[in-house]
mmJSON file of the N, C-alpha and C atoms, coordinates in Angstrom:
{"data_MODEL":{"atom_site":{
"group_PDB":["ATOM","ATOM","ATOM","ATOM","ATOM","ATOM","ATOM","ATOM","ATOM","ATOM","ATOM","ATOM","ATOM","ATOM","ATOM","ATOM","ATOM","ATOM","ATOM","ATOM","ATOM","ATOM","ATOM","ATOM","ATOM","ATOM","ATOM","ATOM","ATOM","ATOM","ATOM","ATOM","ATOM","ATOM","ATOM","ATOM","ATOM","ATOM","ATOM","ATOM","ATOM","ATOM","ATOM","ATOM","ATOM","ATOM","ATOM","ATOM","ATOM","ATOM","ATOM","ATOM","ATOM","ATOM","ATOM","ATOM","ATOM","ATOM","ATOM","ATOM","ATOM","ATOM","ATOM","ATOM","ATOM","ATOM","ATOM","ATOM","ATOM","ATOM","ATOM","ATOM","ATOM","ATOM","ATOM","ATOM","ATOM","ATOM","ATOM","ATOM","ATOM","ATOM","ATOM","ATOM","ATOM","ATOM","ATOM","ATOM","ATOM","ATOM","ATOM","ATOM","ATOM","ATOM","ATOM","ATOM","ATOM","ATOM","ATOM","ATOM","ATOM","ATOM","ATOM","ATOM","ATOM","ATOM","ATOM","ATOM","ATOM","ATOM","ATOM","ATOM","ATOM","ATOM","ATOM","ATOM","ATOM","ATOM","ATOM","ATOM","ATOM","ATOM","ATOM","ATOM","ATOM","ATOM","ATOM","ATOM","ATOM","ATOM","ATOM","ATOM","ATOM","ATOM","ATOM","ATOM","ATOM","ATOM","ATOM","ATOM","ATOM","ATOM","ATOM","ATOM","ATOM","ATOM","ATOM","ATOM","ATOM","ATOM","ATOM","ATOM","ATOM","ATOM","ATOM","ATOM","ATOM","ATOM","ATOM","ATOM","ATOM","ATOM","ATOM","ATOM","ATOM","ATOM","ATOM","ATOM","ATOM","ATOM","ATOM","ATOM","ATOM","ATOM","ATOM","ATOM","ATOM","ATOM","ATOM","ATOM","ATOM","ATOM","ATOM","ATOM","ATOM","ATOM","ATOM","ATOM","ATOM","ATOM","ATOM","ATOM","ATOM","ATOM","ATOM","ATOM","ATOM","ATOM","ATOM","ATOM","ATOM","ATOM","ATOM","ATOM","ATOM","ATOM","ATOM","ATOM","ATOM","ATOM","ATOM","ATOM","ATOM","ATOM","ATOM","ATOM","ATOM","ATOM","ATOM","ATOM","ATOM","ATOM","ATOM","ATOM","ATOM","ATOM","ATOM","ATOM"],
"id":[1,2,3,4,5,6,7,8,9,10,11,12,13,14,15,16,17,18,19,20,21,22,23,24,25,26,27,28,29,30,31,32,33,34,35,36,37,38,39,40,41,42,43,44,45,46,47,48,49,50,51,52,53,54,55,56,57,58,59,60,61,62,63,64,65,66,67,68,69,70,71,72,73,74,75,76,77,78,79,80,81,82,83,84,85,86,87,88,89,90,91,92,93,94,95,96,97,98,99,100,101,102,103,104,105,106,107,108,109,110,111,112,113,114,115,116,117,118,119,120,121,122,123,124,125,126,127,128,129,130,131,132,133,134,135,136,137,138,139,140,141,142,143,144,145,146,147,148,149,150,151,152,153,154,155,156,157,158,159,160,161,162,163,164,165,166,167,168,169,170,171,172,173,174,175,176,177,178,179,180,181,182,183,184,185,186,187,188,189,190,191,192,193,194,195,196,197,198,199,200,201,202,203,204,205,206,207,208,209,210,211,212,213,214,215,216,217,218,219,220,221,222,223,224,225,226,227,228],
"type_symbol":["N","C","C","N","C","C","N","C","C","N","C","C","N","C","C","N","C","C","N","C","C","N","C","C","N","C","C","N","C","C","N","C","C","N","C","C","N","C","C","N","C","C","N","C","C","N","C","C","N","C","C","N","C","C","N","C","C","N","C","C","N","C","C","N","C","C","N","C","C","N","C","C","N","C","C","N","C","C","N","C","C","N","C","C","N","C","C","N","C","C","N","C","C","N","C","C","N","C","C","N","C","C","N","C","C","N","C","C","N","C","C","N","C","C","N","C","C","N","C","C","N","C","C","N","C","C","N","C","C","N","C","C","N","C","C","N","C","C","N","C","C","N","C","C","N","C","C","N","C","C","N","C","C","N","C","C","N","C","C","N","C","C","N","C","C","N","C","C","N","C","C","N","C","C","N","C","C","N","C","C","N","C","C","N","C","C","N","C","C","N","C","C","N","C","C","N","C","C","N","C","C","N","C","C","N","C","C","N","C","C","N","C","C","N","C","C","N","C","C","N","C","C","N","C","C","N","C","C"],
"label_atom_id":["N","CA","C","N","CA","C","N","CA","C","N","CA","C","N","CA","C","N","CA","C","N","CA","C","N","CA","C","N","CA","C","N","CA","C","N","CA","C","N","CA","C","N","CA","C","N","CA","C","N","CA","C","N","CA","C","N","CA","C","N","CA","C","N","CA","C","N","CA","C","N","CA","C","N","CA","C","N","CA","C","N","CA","C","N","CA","C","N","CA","C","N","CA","C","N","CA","C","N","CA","C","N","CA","C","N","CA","C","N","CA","C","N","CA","C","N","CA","C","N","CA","C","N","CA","C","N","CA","C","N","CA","C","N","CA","C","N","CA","C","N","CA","C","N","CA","C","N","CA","C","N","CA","C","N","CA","C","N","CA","C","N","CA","C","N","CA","C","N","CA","C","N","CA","C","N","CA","C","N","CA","C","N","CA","C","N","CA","C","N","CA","C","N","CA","C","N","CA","C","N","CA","C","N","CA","C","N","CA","C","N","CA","C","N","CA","C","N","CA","C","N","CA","C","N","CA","C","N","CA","C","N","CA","C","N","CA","C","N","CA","C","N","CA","C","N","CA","C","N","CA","C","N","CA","C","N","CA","C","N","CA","C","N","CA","C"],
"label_alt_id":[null,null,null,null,null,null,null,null,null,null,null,null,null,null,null,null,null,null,null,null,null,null,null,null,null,null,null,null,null,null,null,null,null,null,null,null,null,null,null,null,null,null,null,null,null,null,null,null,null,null,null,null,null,null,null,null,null,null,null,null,null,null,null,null,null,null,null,null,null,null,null,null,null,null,null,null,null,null,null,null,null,null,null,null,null,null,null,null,null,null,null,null,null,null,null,null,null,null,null,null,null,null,null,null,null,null,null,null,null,null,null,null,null,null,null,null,null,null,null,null,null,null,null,null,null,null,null,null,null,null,null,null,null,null,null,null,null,null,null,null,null,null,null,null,null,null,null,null,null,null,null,null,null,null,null,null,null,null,null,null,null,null,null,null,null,null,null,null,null,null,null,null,null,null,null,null,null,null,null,null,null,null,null,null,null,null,null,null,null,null,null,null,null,null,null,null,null,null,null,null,null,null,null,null,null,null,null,null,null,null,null,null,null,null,null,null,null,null,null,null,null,null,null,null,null,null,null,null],
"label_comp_id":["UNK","UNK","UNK","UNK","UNK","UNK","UNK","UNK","UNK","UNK","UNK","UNK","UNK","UNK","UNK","UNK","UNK","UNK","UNK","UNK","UNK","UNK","UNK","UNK","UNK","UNK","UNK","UNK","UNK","UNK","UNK","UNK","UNK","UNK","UNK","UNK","UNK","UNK","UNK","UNK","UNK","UNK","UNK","UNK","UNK","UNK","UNK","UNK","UNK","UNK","UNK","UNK","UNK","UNK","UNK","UNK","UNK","UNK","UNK","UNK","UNK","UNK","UNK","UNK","UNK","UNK","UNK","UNK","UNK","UNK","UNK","UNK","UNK","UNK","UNK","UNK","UNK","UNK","UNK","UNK","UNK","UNK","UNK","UNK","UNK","UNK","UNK","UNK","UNK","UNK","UNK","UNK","UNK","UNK","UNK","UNK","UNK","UNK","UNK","UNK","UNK","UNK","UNK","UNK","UNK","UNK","UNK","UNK","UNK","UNK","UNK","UNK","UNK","UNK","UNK","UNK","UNK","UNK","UNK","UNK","UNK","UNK","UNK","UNK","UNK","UNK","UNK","UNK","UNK","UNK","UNK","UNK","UNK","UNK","UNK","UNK","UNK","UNK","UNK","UNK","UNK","UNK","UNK","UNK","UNK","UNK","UNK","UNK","UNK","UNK","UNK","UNK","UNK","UNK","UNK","UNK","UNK","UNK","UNK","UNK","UNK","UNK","UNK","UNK","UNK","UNK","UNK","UNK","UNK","UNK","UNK","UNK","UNK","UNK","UNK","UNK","UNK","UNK","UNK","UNK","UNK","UNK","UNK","UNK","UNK","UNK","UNK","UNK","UNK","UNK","UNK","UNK","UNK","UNK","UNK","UNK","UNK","UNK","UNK","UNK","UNK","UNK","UNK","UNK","UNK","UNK","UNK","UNK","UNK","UNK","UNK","UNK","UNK","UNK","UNK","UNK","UNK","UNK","UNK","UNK","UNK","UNK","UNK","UNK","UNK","UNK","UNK","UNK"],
"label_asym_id":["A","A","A","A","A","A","A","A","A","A","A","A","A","A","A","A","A","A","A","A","A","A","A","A","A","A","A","A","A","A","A","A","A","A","A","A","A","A","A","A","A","A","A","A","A","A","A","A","A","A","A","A","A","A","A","A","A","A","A","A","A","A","A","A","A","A","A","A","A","A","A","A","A","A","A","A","A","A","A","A","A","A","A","A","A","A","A","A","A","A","A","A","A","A","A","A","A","A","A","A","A","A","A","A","A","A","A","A","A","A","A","A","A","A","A","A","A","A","A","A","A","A","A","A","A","A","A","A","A","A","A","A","A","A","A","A","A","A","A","A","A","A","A","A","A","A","A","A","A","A","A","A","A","A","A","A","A","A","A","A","A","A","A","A","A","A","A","A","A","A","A","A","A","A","A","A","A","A","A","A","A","A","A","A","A","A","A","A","A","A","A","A","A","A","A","A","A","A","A","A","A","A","A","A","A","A","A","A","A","A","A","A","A","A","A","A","A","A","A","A","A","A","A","A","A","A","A","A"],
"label_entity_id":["1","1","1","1","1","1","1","1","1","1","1","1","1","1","1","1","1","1","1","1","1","1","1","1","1","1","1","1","1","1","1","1","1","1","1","1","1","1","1","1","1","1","1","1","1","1","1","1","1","1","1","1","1","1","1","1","1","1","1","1","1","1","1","1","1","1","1","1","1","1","1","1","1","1","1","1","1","1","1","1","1","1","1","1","1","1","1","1","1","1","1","1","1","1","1","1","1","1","1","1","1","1","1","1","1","1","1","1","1","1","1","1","1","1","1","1","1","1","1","1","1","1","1","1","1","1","1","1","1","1","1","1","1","1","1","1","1","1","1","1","1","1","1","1","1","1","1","1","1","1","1","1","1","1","1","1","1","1","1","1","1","1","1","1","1","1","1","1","1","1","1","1","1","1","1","1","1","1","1","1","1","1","1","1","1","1","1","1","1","1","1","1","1","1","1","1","1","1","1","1","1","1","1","1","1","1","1","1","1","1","1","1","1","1","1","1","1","1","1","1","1","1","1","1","1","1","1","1"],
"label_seq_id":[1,1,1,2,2,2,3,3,3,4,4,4,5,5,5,6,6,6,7,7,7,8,8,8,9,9,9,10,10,10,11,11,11,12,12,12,13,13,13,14,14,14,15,15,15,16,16,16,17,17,17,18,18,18,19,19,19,20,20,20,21,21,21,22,22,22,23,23,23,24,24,24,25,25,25,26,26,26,27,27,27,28,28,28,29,29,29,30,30,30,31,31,31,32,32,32,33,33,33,34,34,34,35,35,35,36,36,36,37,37,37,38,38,38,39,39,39,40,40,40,41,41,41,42,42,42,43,43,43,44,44,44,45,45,45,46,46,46,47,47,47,48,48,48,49,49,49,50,50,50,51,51,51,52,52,52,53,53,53,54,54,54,55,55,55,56,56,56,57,57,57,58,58,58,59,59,59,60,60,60,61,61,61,62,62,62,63,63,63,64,64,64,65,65,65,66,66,66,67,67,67,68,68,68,69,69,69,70,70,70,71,71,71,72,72,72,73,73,73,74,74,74,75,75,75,76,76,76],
"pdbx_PDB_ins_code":[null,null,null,null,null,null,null,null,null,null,null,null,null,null,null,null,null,null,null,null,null,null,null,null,null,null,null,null,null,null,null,null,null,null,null,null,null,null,null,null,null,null,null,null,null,null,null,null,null,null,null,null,null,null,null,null,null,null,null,null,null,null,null,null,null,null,null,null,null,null,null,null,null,null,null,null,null,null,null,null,null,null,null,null,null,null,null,null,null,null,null,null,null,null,null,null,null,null,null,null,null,null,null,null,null,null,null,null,null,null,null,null,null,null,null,null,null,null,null,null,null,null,null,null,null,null,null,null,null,null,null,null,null,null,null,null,null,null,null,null,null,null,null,null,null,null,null,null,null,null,null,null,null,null,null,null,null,null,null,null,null,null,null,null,null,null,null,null,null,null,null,null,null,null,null,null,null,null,null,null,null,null,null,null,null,null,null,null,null,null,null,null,null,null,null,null,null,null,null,null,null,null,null,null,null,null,null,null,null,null,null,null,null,null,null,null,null,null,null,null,null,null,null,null,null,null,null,null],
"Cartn_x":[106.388,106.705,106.23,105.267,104.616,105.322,106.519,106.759,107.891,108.182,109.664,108.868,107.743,106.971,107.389,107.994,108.065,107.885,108.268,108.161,109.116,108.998,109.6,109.525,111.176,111.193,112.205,111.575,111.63,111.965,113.202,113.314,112.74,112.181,112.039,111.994,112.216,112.666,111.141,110.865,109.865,109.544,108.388,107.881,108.267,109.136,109.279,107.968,107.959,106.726,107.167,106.566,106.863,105.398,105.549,104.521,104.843,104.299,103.808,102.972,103.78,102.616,101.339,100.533,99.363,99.016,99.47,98.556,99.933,101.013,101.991,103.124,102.683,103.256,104.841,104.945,106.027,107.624,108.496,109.717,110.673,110.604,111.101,110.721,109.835,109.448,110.183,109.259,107.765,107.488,108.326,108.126,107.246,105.893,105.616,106.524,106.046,106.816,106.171,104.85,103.91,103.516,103.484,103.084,101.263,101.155,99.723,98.665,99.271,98.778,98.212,99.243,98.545,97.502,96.975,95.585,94.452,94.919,93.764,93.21,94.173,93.875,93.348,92.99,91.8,92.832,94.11,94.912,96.04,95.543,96.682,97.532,98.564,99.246,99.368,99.615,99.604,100.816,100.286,100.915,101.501,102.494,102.295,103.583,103.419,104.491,104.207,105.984,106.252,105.87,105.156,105.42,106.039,107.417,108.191,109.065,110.569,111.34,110.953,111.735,111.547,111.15,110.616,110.635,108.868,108.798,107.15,107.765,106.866,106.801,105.681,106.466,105.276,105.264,104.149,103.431,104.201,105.468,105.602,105.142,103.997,103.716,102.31,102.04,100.121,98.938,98.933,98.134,97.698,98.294,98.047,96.9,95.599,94.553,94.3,95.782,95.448,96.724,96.545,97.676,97.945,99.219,100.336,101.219,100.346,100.999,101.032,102.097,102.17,101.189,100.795,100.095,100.216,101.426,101.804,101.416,99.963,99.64,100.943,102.072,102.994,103.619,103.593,103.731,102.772,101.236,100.415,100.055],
"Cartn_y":[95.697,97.105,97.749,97.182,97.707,97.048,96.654,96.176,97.105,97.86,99.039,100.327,100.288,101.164,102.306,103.147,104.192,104.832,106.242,106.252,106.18,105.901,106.129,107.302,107.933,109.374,109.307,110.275,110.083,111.26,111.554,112.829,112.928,114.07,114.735,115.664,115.472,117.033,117.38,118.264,118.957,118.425,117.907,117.61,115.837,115.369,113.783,113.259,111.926,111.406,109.977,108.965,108.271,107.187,105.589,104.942,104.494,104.802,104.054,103.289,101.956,100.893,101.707,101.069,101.054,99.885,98.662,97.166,96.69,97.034,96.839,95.321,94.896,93.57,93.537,94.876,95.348,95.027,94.444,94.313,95.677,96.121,97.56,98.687,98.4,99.754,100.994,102.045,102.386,102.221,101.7,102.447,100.707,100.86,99.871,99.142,97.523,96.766,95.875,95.994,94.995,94.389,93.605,92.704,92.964,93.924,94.257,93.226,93.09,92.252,90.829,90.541,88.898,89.231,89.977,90.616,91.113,90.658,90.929,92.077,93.371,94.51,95.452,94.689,95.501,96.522,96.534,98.022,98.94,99.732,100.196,100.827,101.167,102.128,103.515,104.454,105.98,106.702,106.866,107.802,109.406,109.371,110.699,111.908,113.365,113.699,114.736,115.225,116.111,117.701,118.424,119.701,121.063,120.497,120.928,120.17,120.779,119.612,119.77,118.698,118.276,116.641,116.688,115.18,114.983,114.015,113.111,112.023,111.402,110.543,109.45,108.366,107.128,106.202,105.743,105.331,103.595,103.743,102.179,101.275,101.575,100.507,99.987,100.833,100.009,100.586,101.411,102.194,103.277,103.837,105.262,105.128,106.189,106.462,107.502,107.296,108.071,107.365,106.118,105.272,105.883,105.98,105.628,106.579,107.902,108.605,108.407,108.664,108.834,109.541,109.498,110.34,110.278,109.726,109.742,108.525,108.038,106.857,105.518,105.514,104.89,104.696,106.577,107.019,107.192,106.371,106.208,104.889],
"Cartn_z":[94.043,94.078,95.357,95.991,97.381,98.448,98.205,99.744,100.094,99.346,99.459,101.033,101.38,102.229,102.616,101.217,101.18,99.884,99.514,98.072,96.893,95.786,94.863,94.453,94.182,94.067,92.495,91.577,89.957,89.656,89.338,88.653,87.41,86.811,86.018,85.18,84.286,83.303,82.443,82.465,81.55,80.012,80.05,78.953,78.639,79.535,79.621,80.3,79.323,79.616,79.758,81.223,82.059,81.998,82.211,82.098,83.465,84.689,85.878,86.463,87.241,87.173,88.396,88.086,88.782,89.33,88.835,89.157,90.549,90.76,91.788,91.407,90.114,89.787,88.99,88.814,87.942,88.588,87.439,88.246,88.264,87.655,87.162,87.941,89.008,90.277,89.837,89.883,89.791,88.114,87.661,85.828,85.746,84.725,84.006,83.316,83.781,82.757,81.702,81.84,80.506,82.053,83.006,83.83,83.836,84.153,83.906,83.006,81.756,80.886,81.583,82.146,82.577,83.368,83.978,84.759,83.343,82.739,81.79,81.199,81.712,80.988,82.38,83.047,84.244,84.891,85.146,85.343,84.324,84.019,83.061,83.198,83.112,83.603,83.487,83.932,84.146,82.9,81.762,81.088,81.859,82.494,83.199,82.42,82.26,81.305,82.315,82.774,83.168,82.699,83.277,82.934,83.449,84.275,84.761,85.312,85.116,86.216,87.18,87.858,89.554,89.439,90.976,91.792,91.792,91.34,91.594,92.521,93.593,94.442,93.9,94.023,94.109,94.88,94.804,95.842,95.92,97.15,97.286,98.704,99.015,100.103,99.938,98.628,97.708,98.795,100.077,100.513,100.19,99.456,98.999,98.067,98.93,98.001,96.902,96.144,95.006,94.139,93.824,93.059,91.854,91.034,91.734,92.734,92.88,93.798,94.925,95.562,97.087,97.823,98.904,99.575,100.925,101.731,102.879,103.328,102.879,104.021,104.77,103.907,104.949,105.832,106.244,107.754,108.876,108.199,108.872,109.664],
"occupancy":[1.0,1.0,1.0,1.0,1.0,1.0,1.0,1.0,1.0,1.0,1.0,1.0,1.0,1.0,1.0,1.0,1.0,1.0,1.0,1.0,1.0,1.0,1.0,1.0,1.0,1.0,1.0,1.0,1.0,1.0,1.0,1.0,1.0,1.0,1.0,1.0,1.0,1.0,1.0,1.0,1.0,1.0,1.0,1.0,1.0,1.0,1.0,1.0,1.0,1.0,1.0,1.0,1.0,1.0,1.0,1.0,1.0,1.0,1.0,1.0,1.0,1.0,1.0,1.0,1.0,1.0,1.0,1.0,1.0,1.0,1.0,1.0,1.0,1.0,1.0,1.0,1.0,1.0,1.0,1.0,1.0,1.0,1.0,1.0,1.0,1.0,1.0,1.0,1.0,1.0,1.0,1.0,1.0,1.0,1.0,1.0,1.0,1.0,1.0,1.0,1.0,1.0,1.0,1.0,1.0,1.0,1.0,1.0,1.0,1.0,1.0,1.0,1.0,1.0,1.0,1.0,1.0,1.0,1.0,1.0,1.0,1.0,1.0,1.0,1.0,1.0,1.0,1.0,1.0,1.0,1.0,1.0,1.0,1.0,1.0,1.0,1.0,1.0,1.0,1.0,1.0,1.0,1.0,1.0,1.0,1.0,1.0,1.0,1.0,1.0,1.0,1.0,1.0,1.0,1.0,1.0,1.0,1.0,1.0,1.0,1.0,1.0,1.0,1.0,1.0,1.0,1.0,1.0,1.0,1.0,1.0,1.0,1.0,1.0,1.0,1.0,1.0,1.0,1.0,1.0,1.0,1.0,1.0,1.0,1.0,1.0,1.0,1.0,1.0,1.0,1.0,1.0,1.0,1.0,1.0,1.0,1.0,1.0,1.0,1.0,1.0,1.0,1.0,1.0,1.0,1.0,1.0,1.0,1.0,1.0,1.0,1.0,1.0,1.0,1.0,1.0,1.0,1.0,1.0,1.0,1.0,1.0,1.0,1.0,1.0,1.0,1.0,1.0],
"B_iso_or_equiv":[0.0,0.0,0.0,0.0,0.0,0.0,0.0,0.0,0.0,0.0,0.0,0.0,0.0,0.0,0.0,0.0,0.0,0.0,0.0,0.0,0.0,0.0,0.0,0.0,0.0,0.0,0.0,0.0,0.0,0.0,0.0,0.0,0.0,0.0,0.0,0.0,0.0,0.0,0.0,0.0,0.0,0.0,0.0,0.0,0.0,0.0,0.0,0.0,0.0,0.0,0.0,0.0,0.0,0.0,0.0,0.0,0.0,0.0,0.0,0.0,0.0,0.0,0.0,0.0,0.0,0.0,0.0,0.0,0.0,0.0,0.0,0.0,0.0,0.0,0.0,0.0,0.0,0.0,0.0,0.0,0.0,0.0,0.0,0.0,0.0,0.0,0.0,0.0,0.0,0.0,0.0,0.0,0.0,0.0,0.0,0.0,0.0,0.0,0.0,0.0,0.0,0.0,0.0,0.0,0.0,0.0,0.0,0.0,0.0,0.0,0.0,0.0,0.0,0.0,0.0,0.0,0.0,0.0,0.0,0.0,0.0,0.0,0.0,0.0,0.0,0.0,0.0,0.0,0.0,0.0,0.0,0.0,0.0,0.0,0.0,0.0,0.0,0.0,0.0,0.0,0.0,0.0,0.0,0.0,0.0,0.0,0.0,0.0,0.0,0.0,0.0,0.0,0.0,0.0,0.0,0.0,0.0,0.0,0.0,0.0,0.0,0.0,0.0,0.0,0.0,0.0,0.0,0.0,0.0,0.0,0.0,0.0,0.0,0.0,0.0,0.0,0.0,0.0,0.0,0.0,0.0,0.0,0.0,0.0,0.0,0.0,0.0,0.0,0.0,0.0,0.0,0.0,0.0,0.0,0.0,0.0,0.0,0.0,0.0,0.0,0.0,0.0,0.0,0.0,0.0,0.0,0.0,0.0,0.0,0.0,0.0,0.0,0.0,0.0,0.0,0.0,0.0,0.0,0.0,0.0,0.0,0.0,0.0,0.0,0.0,0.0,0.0,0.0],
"pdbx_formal_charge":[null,null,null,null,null,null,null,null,null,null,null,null,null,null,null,null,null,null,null,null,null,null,null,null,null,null,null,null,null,null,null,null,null,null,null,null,null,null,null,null,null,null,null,null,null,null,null,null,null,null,null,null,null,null,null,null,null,null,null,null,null,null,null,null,null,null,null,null,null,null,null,null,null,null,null,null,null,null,null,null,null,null,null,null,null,null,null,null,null,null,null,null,null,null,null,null,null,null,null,null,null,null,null,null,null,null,null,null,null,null,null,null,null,null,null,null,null,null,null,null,null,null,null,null,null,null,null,null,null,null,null,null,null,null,null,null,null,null,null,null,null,null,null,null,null,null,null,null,null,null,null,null,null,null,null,null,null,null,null,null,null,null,null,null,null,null,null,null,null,null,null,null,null,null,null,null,null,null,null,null,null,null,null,null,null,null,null,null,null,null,null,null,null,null,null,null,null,null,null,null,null,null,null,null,null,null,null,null,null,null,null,null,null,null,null,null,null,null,null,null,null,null,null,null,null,null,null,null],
"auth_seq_id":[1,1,1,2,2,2,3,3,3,4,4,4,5,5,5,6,6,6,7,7,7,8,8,8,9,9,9,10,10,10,11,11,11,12,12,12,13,13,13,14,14,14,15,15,15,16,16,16,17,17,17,18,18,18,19,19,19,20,20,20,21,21,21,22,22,22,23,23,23,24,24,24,25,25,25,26,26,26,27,27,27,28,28,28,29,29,29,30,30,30,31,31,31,32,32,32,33,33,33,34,34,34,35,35,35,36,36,36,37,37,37,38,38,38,39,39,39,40,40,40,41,41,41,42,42,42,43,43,43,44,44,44,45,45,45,46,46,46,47,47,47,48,48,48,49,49,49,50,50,50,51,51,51,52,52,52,53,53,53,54,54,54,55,55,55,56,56,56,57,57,57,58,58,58,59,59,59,60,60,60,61,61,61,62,62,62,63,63,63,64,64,64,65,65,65,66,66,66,67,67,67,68,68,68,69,69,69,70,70,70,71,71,71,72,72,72,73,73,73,74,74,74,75,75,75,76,76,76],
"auth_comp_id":["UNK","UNK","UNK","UNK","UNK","UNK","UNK","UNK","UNK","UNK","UNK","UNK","UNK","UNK","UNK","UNK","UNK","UNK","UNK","UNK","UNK","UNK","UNK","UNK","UNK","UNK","UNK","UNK","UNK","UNK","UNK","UNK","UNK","UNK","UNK","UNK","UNK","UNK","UNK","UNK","UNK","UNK","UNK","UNK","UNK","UNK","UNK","UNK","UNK","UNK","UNK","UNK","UNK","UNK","UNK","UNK","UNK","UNK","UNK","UNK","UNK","UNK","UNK","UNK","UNK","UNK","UNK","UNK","UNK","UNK","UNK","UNK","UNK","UNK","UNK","UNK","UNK","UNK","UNK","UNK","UNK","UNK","UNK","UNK","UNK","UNK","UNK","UNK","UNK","UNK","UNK","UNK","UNK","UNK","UNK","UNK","UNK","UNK","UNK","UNK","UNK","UNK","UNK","UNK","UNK","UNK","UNK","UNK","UNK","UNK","UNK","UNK","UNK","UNK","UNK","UNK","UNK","UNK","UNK","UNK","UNK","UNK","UNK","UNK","UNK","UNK","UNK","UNK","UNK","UNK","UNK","UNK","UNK","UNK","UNK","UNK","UNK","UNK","UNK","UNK","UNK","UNK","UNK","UNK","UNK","UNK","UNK","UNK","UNK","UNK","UNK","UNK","UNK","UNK","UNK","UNK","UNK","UNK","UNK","UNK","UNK","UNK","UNK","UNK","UNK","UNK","UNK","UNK","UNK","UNK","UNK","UNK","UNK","UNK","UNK","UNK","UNK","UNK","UNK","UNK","UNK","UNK","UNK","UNK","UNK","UNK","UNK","UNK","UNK","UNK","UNK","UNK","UNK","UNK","UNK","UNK","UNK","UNK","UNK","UNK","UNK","UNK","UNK","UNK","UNK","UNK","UNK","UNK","UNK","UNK","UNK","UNK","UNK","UNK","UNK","UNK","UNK","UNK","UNK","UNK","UNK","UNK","UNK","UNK","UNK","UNK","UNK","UNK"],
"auth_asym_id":["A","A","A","A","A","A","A","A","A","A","A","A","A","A","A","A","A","A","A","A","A","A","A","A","A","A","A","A","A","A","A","A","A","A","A","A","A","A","A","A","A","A","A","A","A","A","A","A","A","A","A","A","A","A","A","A","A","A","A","A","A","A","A","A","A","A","A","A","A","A","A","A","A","A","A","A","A","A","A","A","A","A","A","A","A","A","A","A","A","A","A","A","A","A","A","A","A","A","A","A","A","A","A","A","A","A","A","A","A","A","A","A","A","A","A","A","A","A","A","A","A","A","A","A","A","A","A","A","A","A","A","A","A","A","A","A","A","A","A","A","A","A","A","A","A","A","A","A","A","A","A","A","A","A","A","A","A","A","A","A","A","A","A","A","A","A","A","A","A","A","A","A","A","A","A","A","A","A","A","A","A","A","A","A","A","A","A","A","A","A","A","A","A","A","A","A","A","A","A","A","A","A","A","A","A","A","A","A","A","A","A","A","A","A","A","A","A","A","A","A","A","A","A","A","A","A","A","A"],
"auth_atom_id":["N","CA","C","N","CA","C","N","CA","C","N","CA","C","N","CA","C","N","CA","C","N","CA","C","N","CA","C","N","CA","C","N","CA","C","N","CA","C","N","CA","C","N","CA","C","N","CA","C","N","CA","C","N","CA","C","N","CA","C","N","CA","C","N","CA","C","N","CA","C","N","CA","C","N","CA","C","N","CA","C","N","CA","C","N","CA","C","N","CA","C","N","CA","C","N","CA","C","N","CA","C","N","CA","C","N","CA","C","N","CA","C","N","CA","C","N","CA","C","N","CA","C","N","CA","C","N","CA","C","N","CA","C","N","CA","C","N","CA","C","N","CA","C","N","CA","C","N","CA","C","N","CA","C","N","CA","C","N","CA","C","N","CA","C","N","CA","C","N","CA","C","N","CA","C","N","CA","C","N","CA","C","N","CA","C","N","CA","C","N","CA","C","N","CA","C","N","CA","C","N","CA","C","N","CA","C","N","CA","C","N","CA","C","N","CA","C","N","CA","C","N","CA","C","N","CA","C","N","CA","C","N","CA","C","N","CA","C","N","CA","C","N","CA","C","N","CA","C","N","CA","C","N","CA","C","N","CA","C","N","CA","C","N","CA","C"],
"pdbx_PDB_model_num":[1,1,1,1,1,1,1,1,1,1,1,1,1,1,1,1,1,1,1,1,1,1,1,1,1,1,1,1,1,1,1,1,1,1,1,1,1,1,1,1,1,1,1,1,1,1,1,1,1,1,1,1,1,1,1,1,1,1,1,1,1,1,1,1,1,1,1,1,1,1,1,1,1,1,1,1,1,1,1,1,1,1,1,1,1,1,1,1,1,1,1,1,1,1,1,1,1,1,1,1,1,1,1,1,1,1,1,1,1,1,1,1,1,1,1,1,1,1,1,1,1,1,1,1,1,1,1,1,1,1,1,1,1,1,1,1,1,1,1,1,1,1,1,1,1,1,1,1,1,1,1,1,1,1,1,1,1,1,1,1,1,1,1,1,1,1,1,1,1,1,1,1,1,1,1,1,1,1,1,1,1,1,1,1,1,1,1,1,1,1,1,1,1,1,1,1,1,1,1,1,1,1,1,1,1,1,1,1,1,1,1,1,1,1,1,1,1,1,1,1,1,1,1,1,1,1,1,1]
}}}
């Protein structure tokens, strides 16, 4: 999921709620797919629920210090 080195951009509608990987092993980018599991539990994924529409960004190049969000570091 980190080799796309930019972000994943997710629409959203208000009050939808979204499981994003955190551990980067997922085939399904950015949405969790269970892969996590074979790591033994040690990353879980981000329950995240809209509370407004619009666009969340995630984080696809695994630099970003605030996983799974984006935070620019790929234009760094």
């Amino acid at each position: 999921m980190y080799e796309k080195n930019s972000p994943y951009e997710v629409e959203l509608k208000a009050g939808q709620t979204v499981y994003l990987c955190r551990c980067g092993k997922t085939q399904s980018a950015p949405y969790c797919d269970g892969s996590h599991s074979s790591l033994g539990g040690v990353v879980e994924p981000l329950a995240h629920t809209a509370d407004k529409d619009g666009k969340v960004y995630v984080c696809g190049c695994g630099k970003s210090d605030n996983i799974p969000w984006c935070d620019g570091s790929h234009s760094r």
